[in-house]
N, C-alpha and C positions, 0 to 999 in steps of 0.2 A: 558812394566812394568805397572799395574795397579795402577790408583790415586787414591786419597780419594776424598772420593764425600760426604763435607760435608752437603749436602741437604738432603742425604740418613741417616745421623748420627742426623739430627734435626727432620726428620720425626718418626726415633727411639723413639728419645728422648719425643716426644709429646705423641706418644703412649703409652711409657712407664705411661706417667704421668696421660693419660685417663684413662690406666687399674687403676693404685692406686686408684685414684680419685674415677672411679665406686668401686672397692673393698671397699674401706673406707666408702663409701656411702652406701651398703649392709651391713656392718655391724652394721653401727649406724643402721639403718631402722631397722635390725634384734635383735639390744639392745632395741630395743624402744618396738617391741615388744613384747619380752619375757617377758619385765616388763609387758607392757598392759596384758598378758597372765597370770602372776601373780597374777595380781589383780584380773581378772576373774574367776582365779581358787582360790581365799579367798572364791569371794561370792557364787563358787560353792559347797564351803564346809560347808561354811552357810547352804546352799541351800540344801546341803545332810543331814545334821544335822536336818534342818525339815522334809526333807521325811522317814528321821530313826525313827523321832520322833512320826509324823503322824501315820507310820504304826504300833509302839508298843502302839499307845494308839485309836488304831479299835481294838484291843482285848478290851475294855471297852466300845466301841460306841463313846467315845470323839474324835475320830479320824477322821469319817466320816465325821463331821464336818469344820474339820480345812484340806479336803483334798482339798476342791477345791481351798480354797488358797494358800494351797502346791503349787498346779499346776500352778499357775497361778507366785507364786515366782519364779520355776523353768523356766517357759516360758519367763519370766522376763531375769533372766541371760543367758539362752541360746540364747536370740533374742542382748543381748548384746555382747557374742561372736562371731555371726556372724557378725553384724555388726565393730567388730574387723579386723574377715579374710577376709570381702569384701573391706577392706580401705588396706588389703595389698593379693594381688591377687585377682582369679576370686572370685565373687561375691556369696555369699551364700544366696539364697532366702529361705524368711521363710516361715513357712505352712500356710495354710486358721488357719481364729478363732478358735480356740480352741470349742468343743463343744458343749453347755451346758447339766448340769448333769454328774454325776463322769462314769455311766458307758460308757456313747458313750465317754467321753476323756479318757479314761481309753485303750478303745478300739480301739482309734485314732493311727497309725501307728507311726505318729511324735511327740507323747507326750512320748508314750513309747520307742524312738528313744532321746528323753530329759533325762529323768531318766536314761535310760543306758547312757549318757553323764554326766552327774549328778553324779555318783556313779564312773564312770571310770576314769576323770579327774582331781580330787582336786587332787590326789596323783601326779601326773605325770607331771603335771601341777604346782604344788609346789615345787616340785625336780627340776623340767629345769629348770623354775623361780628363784629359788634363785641360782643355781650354773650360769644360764647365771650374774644374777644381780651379784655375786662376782666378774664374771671375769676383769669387769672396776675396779672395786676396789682394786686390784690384781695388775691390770696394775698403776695404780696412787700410790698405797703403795711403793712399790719396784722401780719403776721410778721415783720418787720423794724421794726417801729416804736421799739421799746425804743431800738436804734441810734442810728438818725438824729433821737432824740426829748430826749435829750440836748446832741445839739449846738445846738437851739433858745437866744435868748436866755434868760436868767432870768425873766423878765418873761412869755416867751408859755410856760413852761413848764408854767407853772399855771393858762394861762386857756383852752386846746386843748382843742377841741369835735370831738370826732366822732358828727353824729349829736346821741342821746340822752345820749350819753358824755363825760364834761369830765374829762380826764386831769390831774390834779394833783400826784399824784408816784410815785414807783417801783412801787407794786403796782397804781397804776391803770393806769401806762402797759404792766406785765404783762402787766395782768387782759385789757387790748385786744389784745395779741399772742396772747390764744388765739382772739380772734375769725379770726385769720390761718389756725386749726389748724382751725376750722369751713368755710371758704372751700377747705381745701384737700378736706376732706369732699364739699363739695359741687361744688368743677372734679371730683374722679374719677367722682362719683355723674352728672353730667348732660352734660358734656362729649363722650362716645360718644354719647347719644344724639344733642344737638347736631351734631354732624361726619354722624350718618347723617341727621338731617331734612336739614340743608342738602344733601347730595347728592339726596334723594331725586328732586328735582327736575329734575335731569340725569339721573338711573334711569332716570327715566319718561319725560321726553318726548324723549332725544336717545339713548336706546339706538334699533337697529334693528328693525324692523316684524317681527311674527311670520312667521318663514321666511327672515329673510336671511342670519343666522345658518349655517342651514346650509347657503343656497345659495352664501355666501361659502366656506365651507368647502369644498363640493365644487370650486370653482374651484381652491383651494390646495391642493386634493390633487391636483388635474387637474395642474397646475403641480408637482408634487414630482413626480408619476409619472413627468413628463418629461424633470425634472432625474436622477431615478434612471437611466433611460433612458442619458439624456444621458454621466451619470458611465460608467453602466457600459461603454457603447459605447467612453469614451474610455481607459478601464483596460484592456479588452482590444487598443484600439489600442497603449497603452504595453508590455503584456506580450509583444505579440506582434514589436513593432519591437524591444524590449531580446532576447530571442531569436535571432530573426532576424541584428540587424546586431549581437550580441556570442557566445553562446554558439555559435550555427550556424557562425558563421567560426569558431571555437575548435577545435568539431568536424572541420568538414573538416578544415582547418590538421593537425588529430592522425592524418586517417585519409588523407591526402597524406604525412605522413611517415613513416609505421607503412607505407605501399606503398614508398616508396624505401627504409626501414630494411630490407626484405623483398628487396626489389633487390640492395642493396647487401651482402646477405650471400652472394651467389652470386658477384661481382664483385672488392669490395671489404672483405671482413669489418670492418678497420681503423676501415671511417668509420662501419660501421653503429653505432655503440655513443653518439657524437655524434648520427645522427641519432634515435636511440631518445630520449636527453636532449633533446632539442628538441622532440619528440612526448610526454615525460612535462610537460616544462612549459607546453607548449601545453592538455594536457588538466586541468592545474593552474587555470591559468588560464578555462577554460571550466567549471571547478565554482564557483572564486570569483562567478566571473557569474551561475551558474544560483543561486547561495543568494542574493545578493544580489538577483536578479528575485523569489524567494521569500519573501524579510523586504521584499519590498515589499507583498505582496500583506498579509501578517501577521506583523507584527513578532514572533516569538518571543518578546521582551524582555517584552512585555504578558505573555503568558503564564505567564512565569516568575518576574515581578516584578510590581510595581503599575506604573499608569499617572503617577506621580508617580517614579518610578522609570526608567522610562522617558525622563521629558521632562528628566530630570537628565544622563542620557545624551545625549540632544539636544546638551545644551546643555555640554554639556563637549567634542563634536566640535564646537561651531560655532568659526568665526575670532572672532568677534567675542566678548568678553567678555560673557557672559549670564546672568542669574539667574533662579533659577525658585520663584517661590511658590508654594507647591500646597498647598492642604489639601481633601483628600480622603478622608472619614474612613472611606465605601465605596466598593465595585468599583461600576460602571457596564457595561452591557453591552458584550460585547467589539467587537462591531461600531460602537459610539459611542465605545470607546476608541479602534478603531485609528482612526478618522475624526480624533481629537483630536490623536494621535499625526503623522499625517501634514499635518495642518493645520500645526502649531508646524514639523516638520520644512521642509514649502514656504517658507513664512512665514521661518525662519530662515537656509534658503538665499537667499532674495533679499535679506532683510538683509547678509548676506556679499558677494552679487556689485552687488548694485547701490547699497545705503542710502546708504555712506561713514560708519555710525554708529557710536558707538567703547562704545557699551554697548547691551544689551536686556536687556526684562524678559518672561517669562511670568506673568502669574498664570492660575491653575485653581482656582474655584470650584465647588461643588456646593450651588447656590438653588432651591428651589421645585422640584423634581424633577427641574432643568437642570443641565448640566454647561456653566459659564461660562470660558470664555477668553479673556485677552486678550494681546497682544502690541506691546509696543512698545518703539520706538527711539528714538535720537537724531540721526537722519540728517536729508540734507536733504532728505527731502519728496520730494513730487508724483509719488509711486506713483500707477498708474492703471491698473485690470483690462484696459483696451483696450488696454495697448500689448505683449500677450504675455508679461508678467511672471510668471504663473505664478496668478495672484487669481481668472483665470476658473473654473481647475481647482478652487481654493478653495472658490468659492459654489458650483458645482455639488457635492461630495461634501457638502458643507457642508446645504445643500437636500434632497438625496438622503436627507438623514436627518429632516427637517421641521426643519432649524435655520433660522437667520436667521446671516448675514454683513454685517460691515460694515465700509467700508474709511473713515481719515479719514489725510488725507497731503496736507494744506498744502503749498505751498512754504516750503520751511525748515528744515520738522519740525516736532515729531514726525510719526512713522510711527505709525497705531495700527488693530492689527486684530483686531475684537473679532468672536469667535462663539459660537452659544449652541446646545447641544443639547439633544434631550430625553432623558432620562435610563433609556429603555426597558429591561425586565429580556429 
């Protein structure tokens, strides 16, 4: 006879509750953005309303005038809808500048790929818009009815029409709150699709033209190759001057006194034994140097601990009081860690000598295959990679690795410097 295997009824059960979970999670995402899309397709209608405008008044000559601002409105919101369907799916890259002069943008493949977006969208985009934005409100009307359907007068309690429906007292005004559990049926059932027609429309006509894709691509590797270049050139300038003007004067320093200590035993035996102490701690001093040019190159620390382990370390030698959030629930390449490692490390020292900030935060994130950091203060602002503060060094290792850098340092404050890696094995 077969038993019940309640492990097998709790693993059900989990599942079950992943799938809601994700489902409910897509549809909010896909309410969120049908609004976003909404609003996109207002300013598209704006936007059409000038280029209807523009072109009835070139029959005058005033038109010509006001096109290239046309153009430049429209490029406006279509670079704002893609930046919509890049924050939810694949990434929609925008074209090179725009032109200059009305006829080479005129003649531009992706301007005239905006205006058919332009002209196609407000309708379409306003329909899905507002029947997706009903549908929550459809579901809270009718699901919450019972509630707010009490507090009605006596009077209109029993004369309430919905529809086919005339609500007269408690099971009828029930019976109408499960129409709320049907609405909600139907936001999760059509809402995804909803949210992908209304993009579609931005897929198609404001993605870029077959092949630019990868010709952008090759430009951005062209530009990383550079910036690696770049880094590396400037790491081995660093290794070679900490060397040079610490560990090499160390040395000599030890093999000038190691010749007098030599001297002085033939002479003076008395002094030699001071000069050997002065040569043991000179040569003291030139290992401290050479390990510390060493844990720059690779922090040990990584190695032996996590990179969350690490950044703790950071942040417990900085002056400034610092905290660190990390959730990290894998390794990440060691080469993307030490990059991360020394990013917070720079970062933290110029918060020390320059911010005047009396707290910082790390956080370190792992998104989307990326290893996300961010860094900030409370100081007064207007950091700026140009004035030699250390930010140059940043975005180069920072690039070197196909990240992205970005600096935001108002006057004021905050200080906030957010970089993003990719998460290579």
């Amino acid at each position: 006879m077969p038993t019940h295997d309640p492990t097998a009824d709790r693993r059900s059960a989990r599942g079950w509750d992943a799938f809601a979970f994700a489902r409910a999670r897509a549809v909010l995402d896909a309410l969120e953005h049908i609004v976003g899309g909404l609003g996109t397709a207002v300013l598209a209608f704006v936007a059409l309303v000038l280029v209807i405008a523009t072109a009835l008044t070139c029959l005058i000559g005033v038109g010509l005038l006001l096109a290239p601002v046309t153009l430049r409105v429209v490029r406006v919101v279509a670079d704002r809808e893609r930046g919509r369907l890049s924050r939810w799916g694949p990434e929609v890259v925008g074209p090179a500048p725009m032109p200059h002069g009305l006829r080479p943008a005129l003649a531009d493949s992706a301007v005239r790929r905006e205006l058919g977006w332009v002209a196609a969208y407000p309708l379409f985009g306003l329909l899905l818009g507002g029947l997706g934005l009903s549908l929550p409100i459809y579901v809270v009307e009718y699901t919450l009815f019972p509630l707010y359907w009490q507090l009605l007068p006596l009077e209109e309690q029993s004369t309430l029409t919905y529809g086919l429906w005339t609500v007269q007292d408690w099971p009828s005004a029930l019976a109408l709150s499960l129409v709320g559990l049907g609405w909600i049926v139907v936001t999760g059932t059509v809402a995804p699709g909803m949210a992908r027609l209304q993009a579609w429309f931005g897929r198609r006509l404001l993605a870029p033209v077959s092949g630019t894709d990868l010709a952008l691509r090759v430009v951005q590797l062209t530009a990383t190759r550079a910036a690696a270049l770049d880094a590396h050139s400037a790491e081995l300038r660093r290794i070679e001057r900490s060397l040079h003007d610490g560990t090499q004067n160390r040395i000599v320093a030890v093999n000038v006194l190691l010749g007098a200590a030599r001297r002085a035993l033939t002479r003076d035996p008395a002094s030699a034994e001071a000069i050997l102490e002065r040569a043991q701690d000179a040569a003291e001093q030139a290992l401290a140097e050479l390990r510390g040019v060493v844990r720059s190159i690779l922090p040990p620390v990584l190695t032996d601990r996590s990179l969350a382990d690490a950044l703790t370390g950071l942040a417990t030698a900085c002056p400034v009081p610092c905290r660190i959030d990390a959730d990290l629930p894998v390794r990440c390449a060691s080469s993307v860690e030490a990059t991360a490692y020394f990013v917070v490390a720079e970062t933290l020292t110029n918060i020390a000598k320059h911010s005047r900030a009396r707290h910082a935060t790390v956080t370190a994130r792992l998104h989307d295959d990326r290893l996300d950091l961010r860094i900030t203060d409370d100081g007064q602002g207007g950091a700026d990679e140009r004035n030699g503060s250390g930010f140059v060094g940043i975005r180069r290792r920072t690039e070197a690795h196909d990240g992205t850098f970005m600096l935001n340092s108002p006057s004021g404050g905050p200080t906030t410097v957010t970089v993003s890696l990719p998460c290579g094995s």
